[in-house]
N, C-alpha and C positions, 0 to 999 in steps of 0.2 A: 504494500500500500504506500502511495506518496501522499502525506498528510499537506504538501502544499497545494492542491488540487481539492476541491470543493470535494464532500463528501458525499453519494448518492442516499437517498432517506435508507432503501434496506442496508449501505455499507454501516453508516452511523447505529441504524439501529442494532446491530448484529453487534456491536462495540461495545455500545451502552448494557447488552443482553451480559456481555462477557463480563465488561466490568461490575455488573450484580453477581454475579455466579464465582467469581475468581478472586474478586478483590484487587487482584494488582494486575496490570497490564505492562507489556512492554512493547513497544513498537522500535524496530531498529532500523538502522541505514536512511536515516533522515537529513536532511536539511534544510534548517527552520531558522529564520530570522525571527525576533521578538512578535510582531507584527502576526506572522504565517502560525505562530506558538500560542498565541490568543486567539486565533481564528480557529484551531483545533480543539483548543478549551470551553469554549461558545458550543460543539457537538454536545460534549458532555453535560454543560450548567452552566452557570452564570458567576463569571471571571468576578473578586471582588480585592480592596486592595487589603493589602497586609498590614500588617501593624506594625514593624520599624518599618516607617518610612524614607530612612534612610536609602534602603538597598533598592527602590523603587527605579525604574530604568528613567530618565528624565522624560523622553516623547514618548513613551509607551509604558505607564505606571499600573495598569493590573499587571506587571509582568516585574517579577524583581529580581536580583543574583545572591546566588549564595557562591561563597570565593574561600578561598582559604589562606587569601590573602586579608581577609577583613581586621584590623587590629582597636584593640580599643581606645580610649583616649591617654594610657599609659603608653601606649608603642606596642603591646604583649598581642600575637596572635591570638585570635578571637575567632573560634570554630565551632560553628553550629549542630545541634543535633546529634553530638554525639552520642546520648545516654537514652536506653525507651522510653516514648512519649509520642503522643498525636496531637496533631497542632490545632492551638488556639481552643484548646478545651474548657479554660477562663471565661470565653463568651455565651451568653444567653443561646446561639447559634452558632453552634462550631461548625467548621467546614465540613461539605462534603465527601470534598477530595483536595487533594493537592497533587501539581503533576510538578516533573522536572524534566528538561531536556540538559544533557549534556553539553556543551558547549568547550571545554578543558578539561585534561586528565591528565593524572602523574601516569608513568610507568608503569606502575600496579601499582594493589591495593585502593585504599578508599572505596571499598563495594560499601552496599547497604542494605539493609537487614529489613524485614518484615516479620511481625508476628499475627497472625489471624487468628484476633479475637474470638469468633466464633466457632472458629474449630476446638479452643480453648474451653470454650463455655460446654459446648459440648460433650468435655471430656471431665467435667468435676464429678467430684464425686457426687451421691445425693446430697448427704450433708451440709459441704460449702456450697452448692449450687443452693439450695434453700434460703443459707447465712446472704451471698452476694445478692440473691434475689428481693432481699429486704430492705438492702442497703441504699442510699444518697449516699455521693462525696460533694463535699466542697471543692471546690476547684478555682485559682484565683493566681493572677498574676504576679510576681515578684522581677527583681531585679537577679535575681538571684536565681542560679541553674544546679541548685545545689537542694534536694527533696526537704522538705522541714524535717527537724529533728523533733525530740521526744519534748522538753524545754517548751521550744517552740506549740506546739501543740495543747500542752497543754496549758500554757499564758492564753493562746487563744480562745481553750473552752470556756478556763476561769472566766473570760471575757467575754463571753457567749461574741467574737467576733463572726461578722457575718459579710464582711469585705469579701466576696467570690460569688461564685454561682454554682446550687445541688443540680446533680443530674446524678440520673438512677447508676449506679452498680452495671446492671446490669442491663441492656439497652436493646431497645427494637428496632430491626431493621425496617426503614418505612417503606423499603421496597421488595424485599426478600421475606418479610416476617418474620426471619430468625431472628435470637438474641445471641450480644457477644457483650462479652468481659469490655466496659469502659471505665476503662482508668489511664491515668497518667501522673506517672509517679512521682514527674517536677513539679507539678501543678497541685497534686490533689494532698488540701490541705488536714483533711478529717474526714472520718466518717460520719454524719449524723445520729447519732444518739450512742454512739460508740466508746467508749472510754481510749484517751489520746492513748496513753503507753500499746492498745492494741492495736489501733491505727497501722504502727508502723509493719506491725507481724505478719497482718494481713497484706498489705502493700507487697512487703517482702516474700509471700508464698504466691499470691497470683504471678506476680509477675517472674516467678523461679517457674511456675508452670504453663503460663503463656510461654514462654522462649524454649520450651525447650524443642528440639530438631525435627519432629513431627508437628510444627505448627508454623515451624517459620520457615521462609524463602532468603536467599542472601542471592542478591543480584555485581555481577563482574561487570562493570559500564565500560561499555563501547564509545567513542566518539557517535553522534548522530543517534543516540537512544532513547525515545520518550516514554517514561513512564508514568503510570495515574495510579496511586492507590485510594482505595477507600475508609477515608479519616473514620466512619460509622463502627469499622471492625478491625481495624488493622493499628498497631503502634508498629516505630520504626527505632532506624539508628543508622548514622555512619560508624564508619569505621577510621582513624587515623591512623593507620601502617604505613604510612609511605613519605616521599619525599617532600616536604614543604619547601625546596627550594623551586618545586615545579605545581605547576600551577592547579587547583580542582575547580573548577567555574561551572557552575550550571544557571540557567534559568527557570523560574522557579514561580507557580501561578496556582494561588487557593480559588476554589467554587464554591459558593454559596450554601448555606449547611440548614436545616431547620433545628427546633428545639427537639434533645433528646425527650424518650418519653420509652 
């Protein structure tokens, strides 16, 4: 398929089919200017802009880069996404998807990782599937790419803080009707009604059982790569093995997500 050629309704629909059923897509041997990269995303849902606005392309801003070149206002490289998490789970409306096109690659390394959620779900046991089933997390922006600690946690109950947004545990697909495991383990700051020192236990057993090699995909990027996962069921991760004197550039565009439920 050459994604800079308009897509015919059954090609598009056959995509949109996969991308419910798969989760993650890959399309190879492309080439896509910013432009041709949002006109692709537009098949799938409706481009919206991201939150550091920073990394936003100046004439084309639904469309932004992740580099690995990025450093923060100390000089210290600044690399995103390294740790699992699905993005922008902080909002009332988290995305649907996020896609990335390749655009720069070291030598090797820097692949990235998927975990599917609902494969996950699917495999608890009765017990915790019950327990997740009951649960809200809080989920809530920070500065900070570092999970809250136990401390932290529980200053917040003391404080009945409510700075974030609950979304269920455990989450429906509005298009598949399955449920998968949503969580995100830089974001989510509590469980609701959960005592904090457990919080963290639980945090730390899903996500040992989401990752392990039966539920996740690790992608080798090729120059010319586009892929879409689906924020609804899937957490991810980079990988940092490789050379930072050569460059990791992609291009980088969230779609519009509704409220979990």
């Amino acid at each position: 398929i050459d994604l800079t050629q308009p897509l015919d309704r059954d090609t598009a629909a056959a995509l949109n089919r996969a991308f419910v059923e798969h989760a993650v897509l890959v399309v190879r041997g492309q080439s896509l200017q910013p432009r041709d990269f949002l006109a692709v995303a537009k098949q799938f849902g409706t481009p919206v802009r991201q939150h550091l606005e920073q990394f936003n392309i100046p004439d084309c801003p639904d469309v932004s880069t992740i580099s690995n070149q990025e450093k923060t206002k100390t000089g210290k490289i600044n690399v995103r996404g390294v740790s699992w998490h699905t993005d922008h789970s902080f909002t009332p409306e988290p995305p649907k998807a996020t896609m990335l096109y390749s655009v720069a690659l070291p030598d090797t390394g820097g692949n990235t990782h998927w975990a599917h959620m609902g494969a996950a779900y699917e495999a608890l046991s009765p017990d915790l599937r019950t327990r997740v089933d009951g649960l809200s997390a809080v989920h809530a922006y920070t500065d900070s790419r570092v999970p809250p600690d136990l401390d932290e946690r529980k200053r917040e109950a003391a404080e009945d803080v409510t700075d974030g947004v609950a979304h269920p545990l455990a989450r429906t697909h509005p298009d598949s009707g399955g449920k998968a495991i949503y969580l995100n383990p830089l974001r989510v700051r509590r469980f609701l009604g959960m005592a904090p020192e457990d919080c963290s236990g639980l945090i730390g057993d899903l996500v040992a059982h989401a990752t392990q090699p039966e539920f996740t995909y690790t992608h080798r990027w090729q120059l010319g790569d586009m892929v879409i996962w689906d924020n609804r069921c899937c957490m991810h991760k980079a990988d940092t093995d490789y050379d930072f004197n050569q460059i990791r550039l992609m291009y980088r565009i969230i779609l519009a997500g509704d409220k979990p439920f």
